[in-house]
C-alpha positions as CSV (number, residue, x, y, z in Angstrom):
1,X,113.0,65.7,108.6
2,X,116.2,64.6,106.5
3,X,118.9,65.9,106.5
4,X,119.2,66.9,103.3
5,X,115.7,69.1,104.0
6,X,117.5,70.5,107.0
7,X,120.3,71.9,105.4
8,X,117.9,73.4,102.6
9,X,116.0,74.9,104.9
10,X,118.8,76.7,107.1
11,X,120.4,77.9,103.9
12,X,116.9,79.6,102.7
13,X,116.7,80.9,106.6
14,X,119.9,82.5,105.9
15,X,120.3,83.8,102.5
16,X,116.7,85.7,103.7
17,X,118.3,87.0,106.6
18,X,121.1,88.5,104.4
19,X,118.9,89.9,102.2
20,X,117.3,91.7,104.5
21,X,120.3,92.6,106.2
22,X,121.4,93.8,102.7
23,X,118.4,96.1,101.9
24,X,119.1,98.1,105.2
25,X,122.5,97.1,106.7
26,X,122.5,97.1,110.7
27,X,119.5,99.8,110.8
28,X,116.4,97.5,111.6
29,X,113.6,98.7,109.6
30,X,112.9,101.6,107.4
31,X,110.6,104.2,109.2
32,X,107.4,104.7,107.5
33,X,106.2,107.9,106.2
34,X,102.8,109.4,105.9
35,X,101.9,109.2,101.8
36,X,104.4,106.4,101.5
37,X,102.3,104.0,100.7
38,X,101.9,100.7,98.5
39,X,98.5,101.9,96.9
40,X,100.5,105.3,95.9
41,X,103.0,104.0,94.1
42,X,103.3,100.8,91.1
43,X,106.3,98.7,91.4
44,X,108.1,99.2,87.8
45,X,109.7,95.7,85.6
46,X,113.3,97.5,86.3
47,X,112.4,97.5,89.8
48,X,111.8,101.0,89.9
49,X,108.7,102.5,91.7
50,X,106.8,105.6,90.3
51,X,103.8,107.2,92.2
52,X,100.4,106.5,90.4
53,X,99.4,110.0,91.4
54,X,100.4,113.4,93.0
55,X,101.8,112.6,96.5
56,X,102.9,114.3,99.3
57,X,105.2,112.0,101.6
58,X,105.7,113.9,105.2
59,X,109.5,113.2,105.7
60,X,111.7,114.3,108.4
61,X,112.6,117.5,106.6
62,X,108.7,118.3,106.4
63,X,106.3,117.8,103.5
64,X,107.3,117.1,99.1
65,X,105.5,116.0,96.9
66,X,106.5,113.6,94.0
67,X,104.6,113.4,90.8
68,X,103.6,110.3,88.5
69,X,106.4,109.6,85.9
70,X,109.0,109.9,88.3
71,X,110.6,106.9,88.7
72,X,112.6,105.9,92.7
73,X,115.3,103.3,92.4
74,X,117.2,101.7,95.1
75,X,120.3,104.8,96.6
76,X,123.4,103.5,96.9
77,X,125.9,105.3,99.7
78,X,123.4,106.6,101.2
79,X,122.0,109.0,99.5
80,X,118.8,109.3,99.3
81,X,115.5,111.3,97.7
82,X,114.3,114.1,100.0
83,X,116.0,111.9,103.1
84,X,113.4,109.6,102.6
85,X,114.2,106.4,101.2
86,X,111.4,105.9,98.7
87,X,112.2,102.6,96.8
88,X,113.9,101.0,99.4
89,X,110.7,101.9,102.1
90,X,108.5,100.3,99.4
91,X,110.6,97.3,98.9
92,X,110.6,96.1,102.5
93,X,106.7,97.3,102.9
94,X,105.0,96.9,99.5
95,X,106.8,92.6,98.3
């Protein structure tokens, strides 16, 4: 391999570790919850995600249910929707 192949390849190893590092910073993965799935939700052009039907999501404070038209973008300081982080869950599950 050049070296010139070497480098490009270490940089793209590490700019894809940042951005994973990025979406959930020192947590590992997002949990999954029951209802949160790809095939319930569409993945919006502003890179928002809203359900394509009624779903109820089982989250650690029990059941909701979110309705199509709704639209889940990416929390910033942690908040999140229902403690359940809806875009970001789909954006490391569902790309």
């Amino acid at each position: 391999m050049k070296i010139e192949n070497a480098v490009l390849v270490a940089s793209l190893a590490l700019m894809t570790a940042s951005c994973a590092a990025w979406s959930n910073p020192g947590r590992g993965p997002l949990p999954r919850y029951e209802g949160l799935t790809c095939e319930n939700f569409k993945h919006n052009p502003d890179g928002s995600w809203t359900p394509v039907r009624r779903v109820t999501i089982v989250g650690p404070n029990g059941p909701f249910s979110v309705e199509p038209g709704q639209k889940f973008r990416f929390q910033i300081q942690e908040t999140t929707n229902y403690n359940v982080k809806i875009a970001e869950t789909l954006d490391d599950y569902c790309h």
